[in-house]
C-alpha positions in Angstrom: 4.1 41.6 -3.7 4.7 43.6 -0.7 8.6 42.9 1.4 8.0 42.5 5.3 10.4 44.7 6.9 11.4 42.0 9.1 12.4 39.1 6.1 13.4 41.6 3.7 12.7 39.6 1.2 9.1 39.2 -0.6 6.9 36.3 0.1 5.8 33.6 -2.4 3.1 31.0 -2.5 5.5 28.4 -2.8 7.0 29.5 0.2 4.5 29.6 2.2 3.2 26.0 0.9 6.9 24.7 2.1 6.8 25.9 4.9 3.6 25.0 6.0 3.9 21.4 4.8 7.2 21.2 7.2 5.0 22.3 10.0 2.7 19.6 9.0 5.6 17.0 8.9 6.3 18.0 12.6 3.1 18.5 14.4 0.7 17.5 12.1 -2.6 19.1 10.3 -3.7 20.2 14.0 -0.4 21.6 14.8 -0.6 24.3 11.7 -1.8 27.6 12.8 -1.5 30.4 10.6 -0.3 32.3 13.4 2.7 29.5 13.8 3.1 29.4 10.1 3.5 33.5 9.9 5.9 33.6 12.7 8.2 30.6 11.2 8.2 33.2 8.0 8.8 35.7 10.1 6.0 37.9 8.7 3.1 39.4 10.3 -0.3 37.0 10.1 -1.8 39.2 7.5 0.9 38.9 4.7 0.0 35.0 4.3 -3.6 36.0 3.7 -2.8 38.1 1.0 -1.6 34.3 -0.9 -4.2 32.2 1.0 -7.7 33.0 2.3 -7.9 31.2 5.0 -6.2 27.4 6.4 -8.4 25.4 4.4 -7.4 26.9 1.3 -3.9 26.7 2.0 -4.1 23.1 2.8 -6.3 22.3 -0.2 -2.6 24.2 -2.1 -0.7 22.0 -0.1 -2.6 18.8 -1.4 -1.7 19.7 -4.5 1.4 20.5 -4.1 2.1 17.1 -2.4 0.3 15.5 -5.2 2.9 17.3 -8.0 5.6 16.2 -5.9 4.8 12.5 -6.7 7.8 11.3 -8.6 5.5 9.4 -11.4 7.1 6.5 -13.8 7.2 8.4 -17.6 5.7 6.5 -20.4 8.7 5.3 -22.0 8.0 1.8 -23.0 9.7 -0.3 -19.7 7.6 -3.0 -18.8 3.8 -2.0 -17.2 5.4 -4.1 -14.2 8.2 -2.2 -13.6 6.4 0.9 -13.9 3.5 -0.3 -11.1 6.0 -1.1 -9.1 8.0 2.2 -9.5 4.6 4.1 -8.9 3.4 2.2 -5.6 7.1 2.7 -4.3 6.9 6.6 -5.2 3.8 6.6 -3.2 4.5 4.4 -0.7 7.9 6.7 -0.2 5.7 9.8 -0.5 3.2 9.1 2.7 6.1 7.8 4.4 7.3 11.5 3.9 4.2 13.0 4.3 2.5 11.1 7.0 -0.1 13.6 8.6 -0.7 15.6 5.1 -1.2 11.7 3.7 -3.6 11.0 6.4 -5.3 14.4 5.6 -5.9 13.6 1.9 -7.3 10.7 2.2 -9.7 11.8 5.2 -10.8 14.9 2.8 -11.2 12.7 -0.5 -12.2 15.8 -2.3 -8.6 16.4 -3.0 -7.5 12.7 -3.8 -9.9 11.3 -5.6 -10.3 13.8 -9.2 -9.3 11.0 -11.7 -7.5 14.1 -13.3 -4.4 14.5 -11.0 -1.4 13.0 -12.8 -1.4 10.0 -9.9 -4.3 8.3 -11.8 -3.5 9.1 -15.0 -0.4 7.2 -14.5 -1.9 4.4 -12.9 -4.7 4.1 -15.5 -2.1 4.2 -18.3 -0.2 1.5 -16.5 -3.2 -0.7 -16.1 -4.0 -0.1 -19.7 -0.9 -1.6 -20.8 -1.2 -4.4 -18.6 -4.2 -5.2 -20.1 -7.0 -4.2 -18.5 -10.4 -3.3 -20.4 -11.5 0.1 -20.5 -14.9 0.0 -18.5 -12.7 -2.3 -15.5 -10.2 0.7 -15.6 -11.8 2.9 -12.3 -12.4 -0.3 -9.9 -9.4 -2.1 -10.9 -7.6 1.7 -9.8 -9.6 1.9 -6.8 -8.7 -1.7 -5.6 -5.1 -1.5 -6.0 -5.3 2.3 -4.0 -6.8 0.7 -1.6 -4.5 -2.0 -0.9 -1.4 0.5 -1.0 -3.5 2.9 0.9 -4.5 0.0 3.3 -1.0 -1.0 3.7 0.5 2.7 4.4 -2.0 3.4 6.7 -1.4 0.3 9.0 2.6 1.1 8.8 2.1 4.8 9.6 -0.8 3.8 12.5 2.3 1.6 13.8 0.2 -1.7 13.1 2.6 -3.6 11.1 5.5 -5.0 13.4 9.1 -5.2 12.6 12.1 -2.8 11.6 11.2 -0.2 8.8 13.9 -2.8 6.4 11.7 -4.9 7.6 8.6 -3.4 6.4 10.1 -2.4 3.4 10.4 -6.0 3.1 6.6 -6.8 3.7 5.5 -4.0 1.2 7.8 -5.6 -1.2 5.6 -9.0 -0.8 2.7 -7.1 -1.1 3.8 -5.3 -4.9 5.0 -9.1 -5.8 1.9 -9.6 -4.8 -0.4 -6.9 -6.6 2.1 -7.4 -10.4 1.4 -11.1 -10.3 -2.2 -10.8 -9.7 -2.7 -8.3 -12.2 -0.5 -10.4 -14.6 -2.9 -13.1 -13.9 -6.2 -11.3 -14.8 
């Protein structure tokens, strides 16, 4: 791993996702240049294609780096409730982080859709132990993704009015909501 003269210091993947997911936070997807993203390293251009190969592959790292990020609800026998309601806040909390690289995932579904990523493994786990048969497993997942999804999206398009306590307050209704219904299949 080569040290720019200028940092001093050599340069890491992880670094470079940071970064570049701060850059994100502030101008959005459109607003990340590699050129921009270089100079906030304070390397030249070429040094972050030696980790990445080109912007789409360092936001498809990114995705998944957001995705790991995801503070998920361990398997420790607390009530399936508790631990939907623990996951939908995490994510809910997440995109409210995250609002462009949010709004990037789920307009490239190719990196939030693999059943794999610890997000719906969780979620399938929980709806397991509330329950729900096997073969209902995917579109009860997809249902209750796209209710959270559809809610996140209105409050980070600005639709929902109110203070963010407020809205806090609304999403609240809405996992009361989502429990009791699944607790009623």
């Amino acid at each position: 791993m080569a040290v720019s003269a200028r940092r001093g210091a050599p340069l890491s993947l992880d670094e470079i996702c940071s970064t570049a997911l701060r850059l994100i936070d502030e101008a959005g997807v459109e607003g990340l240049s590699m050129r921009k993203l270089a100079a906030e390293l304070d390397v030249n251009p070429m040094s972050v294609y030696h980790h990445v190969a080109s912007k789409e592959a360092l936001l498809a790292r990114i995705c998944e780096t957001v995705s790991s990020r995801l503070p998920l609800p361990p398997d420790d026998g607390t009530p399936w409730q508790d631990q939907l309601r623990a996951l939908a806040l995490a994510y809910h909390r997440h995109a409210r982080q995250h609002p462009a690289m949010w709004t990037y995932l789920h307009n490239h579904p190719e990196f939030s859709e693999d059943r794999r990523l610890p997000l719906w493994q969780a979620l399938y786990r929980i709806l397991r132990a509330s329950g729900v048969p096997e073969e209902e497993l995917r579109r009860t997942s997809e249902v209750l993704h796209a209710f959270v999804s559809g809610f996140v999206f209105a409050e980070t398009r600005g639709h929902l009015s109110g203070e963010p306590e407020e809205v806090e307050r609304s999403f609240d209704v809405a996992l009361h909501m989502i429990v009791n219904g699944l607790a009623a299949r």
